[in-house]
C-alpha positions as CSV (number, residue, x, y, z in Angstrom):
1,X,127.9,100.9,113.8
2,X,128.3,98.8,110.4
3,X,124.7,97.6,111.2
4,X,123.1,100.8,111.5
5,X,125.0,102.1,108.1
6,X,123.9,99.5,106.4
7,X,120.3,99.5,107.1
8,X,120.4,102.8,106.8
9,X,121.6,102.6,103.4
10,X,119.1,99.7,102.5
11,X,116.4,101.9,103.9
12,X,117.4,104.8,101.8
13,X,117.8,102.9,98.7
14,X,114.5,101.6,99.3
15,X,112.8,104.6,99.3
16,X,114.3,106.6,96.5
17,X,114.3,103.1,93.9
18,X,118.0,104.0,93.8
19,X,120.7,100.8,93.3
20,X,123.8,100.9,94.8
21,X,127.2,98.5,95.2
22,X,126.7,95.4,97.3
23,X,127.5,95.7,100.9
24,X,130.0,92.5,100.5
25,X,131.9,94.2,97.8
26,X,132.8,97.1,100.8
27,X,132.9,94.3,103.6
28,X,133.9,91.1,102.1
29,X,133.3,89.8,105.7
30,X,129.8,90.4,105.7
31,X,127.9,87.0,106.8
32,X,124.9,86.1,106.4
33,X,124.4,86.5,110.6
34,X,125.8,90.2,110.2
35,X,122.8,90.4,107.3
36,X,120.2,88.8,110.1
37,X,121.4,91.9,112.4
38,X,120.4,94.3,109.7
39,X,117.0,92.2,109.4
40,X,116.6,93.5,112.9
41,X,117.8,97.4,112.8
42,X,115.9,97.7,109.4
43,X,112.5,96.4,111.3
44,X,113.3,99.2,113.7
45,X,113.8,101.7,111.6
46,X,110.4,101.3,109.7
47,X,108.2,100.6,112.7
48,X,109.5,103.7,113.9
49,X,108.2,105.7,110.6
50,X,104.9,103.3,111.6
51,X,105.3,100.7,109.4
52,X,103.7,97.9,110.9
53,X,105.2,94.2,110.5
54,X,102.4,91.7,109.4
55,X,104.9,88.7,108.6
56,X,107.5,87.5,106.4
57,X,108.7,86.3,102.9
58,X,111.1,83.3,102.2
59,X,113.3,83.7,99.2
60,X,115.2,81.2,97.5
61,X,113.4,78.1,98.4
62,X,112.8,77.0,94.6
63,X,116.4,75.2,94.5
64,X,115.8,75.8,90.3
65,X,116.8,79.2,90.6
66,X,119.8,79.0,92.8
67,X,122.0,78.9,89.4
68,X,120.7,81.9,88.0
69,X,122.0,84.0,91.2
70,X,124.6,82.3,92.8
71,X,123.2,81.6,95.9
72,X,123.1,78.4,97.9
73,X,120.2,78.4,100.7
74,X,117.0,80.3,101.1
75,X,116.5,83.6,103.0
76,X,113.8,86.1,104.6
77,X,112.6,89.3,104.9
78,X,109.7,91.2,106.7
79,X,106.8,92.2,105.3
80,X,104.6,95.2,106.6
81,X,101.1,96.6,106.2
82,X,102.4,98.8,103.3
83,X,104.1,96.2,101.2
84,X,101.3,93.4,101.1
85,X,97.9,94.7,99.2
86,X,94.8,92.7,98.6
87,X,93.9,92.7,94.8
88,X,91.0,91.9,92.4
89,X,91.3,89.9,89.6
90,X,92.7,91.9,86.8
91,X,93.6,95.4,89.3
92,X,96.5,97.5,88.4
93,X,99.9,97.0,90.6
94,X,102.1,100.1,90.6
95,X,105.2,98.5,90.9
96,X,107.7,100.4,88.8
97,X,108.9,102.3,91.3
98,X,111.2,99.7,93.0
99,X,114.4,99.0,91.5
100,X,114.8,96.0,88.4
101,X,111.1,94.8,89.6
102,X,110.8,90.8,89.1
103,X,107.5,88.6,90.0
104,X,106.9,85.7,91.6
105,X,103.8,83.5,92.0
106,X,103.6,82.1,95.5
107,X,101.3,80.6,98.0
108,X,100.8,82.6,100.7
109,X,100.3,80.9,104.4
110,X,98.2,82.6,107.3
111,X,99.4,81.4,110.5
112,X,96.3,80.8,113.6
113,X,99.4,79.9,116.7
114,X,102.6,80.3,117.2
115,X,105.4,77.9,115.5
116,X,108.3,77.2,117.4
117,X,111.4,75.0,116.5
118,X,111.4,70.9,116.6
119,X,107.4,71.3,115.6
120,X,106.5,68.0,113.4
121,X,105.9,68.9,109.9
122,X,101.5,68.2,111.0
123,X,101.8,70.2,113.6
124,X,103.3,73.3,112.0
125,X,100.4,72.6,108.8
126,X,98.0,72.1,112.2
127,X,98.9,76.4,112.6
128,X,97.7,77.4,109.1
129,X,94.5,78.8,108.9
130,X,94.2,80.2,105.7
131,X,96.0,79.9,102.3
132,X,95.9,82.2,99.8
133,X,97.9,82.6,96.3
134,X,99.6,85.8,95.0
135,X,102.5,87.4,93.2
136,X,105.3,89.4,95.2
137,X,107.1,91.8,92.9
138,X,110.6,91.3,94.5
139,X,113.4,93.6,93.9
140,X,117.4,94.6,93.7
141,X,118.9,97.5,94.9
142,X,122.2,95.8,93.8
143,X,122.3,96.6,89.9
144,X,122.0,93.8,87.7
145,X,120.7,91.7,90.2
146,X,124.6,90.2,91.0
147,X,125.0,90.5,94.6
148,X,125.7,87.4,97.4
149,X,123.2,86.5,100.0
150,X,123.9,88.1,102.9
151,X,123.5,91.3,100.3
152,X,119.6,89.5,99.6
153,X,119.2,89.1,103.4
154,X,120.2,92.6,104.3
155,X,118.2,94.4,101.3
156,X,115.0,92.8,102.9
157,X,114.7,89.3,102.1
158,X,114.5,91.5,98.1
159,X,111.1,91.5,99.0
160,X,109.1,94.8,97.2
161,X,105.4,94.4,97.2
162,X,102.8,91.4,97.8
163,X,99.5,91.2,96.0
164,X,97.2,88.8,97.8
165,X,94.4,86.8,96.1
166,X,91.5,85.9,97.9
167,X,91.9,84.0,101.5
168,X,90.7,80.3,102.0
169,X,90.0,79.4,105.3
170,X,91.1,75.9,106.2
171,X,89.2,73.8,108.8
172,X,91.4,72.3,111.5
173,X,90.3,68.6,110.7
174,X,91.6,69.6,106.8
175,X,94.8,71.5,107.6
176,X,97.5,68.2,107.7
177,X,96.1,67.1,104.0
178,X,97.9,70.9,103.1
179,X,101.6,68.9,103.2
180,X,100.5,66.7,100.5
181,X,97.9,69.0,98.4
182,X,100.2,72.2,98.6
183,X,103.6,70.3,97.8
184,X,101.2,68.6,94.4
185,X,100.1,71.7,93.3
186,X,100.6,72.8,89.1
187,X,101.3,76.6,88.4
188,X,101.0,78.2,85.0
189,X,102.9,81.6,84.3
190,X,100.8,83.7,81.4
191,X,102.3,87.3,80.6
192,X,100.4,88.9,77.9
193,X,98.3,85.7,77.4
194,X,100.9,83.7,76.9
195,X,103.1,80.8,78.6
196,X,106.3,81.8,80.0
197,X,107.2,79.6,82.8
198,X,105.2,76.5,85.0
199,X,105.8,75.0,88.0
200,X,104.9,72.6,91.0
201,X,104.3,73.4,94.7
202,X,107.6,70.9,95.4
203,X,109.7,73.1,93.9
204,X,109.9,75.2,97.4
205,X,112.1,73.4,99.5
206,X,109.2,70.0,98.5
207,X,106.4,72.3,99.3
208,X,105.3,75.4,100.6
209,X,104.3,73.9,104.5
210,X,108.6,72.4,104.2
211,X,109.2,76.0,103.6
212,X,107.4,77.2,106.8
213,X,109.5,74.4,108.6
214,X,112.3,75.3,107.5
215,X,111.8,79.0,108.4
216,X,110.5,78.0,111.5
217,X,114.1,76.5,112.3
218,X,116.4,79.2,111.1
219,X,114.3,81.2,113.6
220,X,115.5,79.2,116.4
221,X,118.9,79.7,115.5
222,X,118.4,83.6,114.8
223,X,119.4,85.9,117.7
224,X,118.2,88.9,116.4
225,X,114.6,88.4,115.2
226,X,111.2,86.8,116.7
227,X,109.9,83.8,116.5
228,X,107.0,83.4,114.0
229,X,103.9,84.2,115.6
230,X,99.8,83.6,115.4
231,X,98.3,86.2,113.2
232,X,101.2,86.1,111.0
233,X,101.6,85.4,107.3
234,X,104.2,83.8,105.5
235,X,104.7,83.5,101.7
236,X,107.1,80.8,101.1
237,X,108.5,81.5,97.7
238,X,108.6,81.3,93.7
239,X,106.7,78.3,92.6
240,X,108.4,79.6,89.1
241,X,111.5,81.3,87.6
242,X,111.2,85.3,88.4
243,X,110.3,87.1,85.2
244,X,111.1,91.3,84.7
245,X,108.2,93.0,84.9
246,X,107.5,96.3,82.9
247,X,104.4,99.2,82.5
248,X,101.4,97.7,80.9
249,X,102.2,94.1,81.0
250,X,99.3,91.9,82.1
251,X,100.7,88.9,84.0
252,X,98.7,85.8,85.3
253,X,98.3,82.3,86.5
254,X,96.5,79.2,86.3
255,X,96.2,76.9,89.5
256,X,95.7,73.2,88.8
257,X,95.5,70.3,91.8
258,X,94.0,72.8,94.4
259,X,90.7,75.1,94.8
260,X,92.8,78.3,94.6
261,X,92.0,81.4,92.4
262,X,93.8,82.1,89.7
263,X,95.7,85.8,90.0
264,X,96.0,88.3,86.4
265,X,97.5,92.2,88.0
266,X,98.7,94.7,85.3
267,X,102.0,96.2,85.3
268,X,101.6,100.1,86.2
């Protein structure tokens, strides 16, 4: 019953950009399993409105951040057909709707098989077929952004809306050399034209395909959600800090150390 009122809640939050308490502050014996459960009746509840699932986000992997929010390990979230949008170079992002809207410049994994737990760290990069960069505009329905994780977990992994840069196919005898050229990676974070933040692919759990691996085994311990699966995609987290976001801005990035295109999106 607590399961169903809280996605329910989430849901409802969600859809009218409306912030509420945290769910721990009500159930202080909320866990991050309990949150996983939610993960699960919150999938339910938008495939049923037919929202289609087309893969997942992990949050928290850039240990940098963990100060700023008091958490301690990464999370996930579903994404759906709604929530991820392909972008040109410079398009408008209507993002102001979601509540306290923050971006992130991530790298963005397609998956071509199925990943299962106790994979090697080659053979899970051996599943990638395609890479791609973007920003996901995450968000809080718990004001302020203070809230614990299992909070994080249940209100969707925080995830909002994905904008995906173009797709770069990756050929199989290529795909092991991602571990090293993802994880060396150089990010550079412009708003209005100028510098706020860099980073490096290691800042994600020492690179994005470590991320994958890592979601790949919280999986196998997860009794409430699938496995990932081929066809699949996976954005594995902040390669920055996450920065407000407000009408008008212009945000973008330069990529150095791999043959990725850079990403600029307006604010609308």
């Amino acid at each position: 019953m607590r399961t169903d009122r809280i996605a329910a809640a989430v849901l409802d939050a969600l859809d009218a950009g409306r912030q509420r308490e945290p769910f721990t502050s009500a159930y202080p014996d909320f866990s991050t399993g309990d949150a996983y459960a939610v993960t699960a009746r919150l999938r339910q509840l938008r495939t049923g409105r037919g929202e289609k699932p087309v893969g997942r986000k992990i949050g928290f992997t850039n240990r940098n951040i963990w100060p700023e929010y008091g958490i301690l390990e990464p999370i996930w979230g579903d994404m759906y057909d709604d929530t991820v949008r392909a972008i040109d170079h410079g398009g408008r992002a209507g993002v102001m709707h979601l509540p306290e809207p923050r971006i992130e410049p991530e790298i963005l994994l397609g998956l071509e098989a199925d990943l299962k737990p106790g994979m090697r760290l080659v053979e899970i990069a051996e599943a990638v077929g395609w890479i791609a960069h973007g920003f996901e505009i995450v968000q809080s329905i718990f004001p302020a952004w203070r809230f614990k994780g299992a909070d994080c977990i249940a209100n969707g992994g925080l995830h909002g809306v994905y904008f995906e840069g173009p797709r770069y196919p990756i050929a199989k005898g290529d795909r092991t050399g991602l571990i090293a050229s993802l994880s060396g990676l150089a990010v550079t974070l412009y708003r209005n034209d100028e510098v706020v933040d860099e980073g490096v692919g290691a800042n994600v759990l020492d690179g994005p395909i470590q991320a994958l691996a890592h979601l790949v085994d919280v999986l196998g311990r997860d009794p409430h959600n699938p496995p990932l699966r081929a066809g699949e995609m996976v954005t594995t987290g902040t390669l920055t800090r996450a920065f407000p976001v407000t009408h008008g801005e212009r945000w973008s990035t330069r990529i150095e150390g791999l043959e990725l295109a850079p990403m600029a999106i307006e604010i609308s």
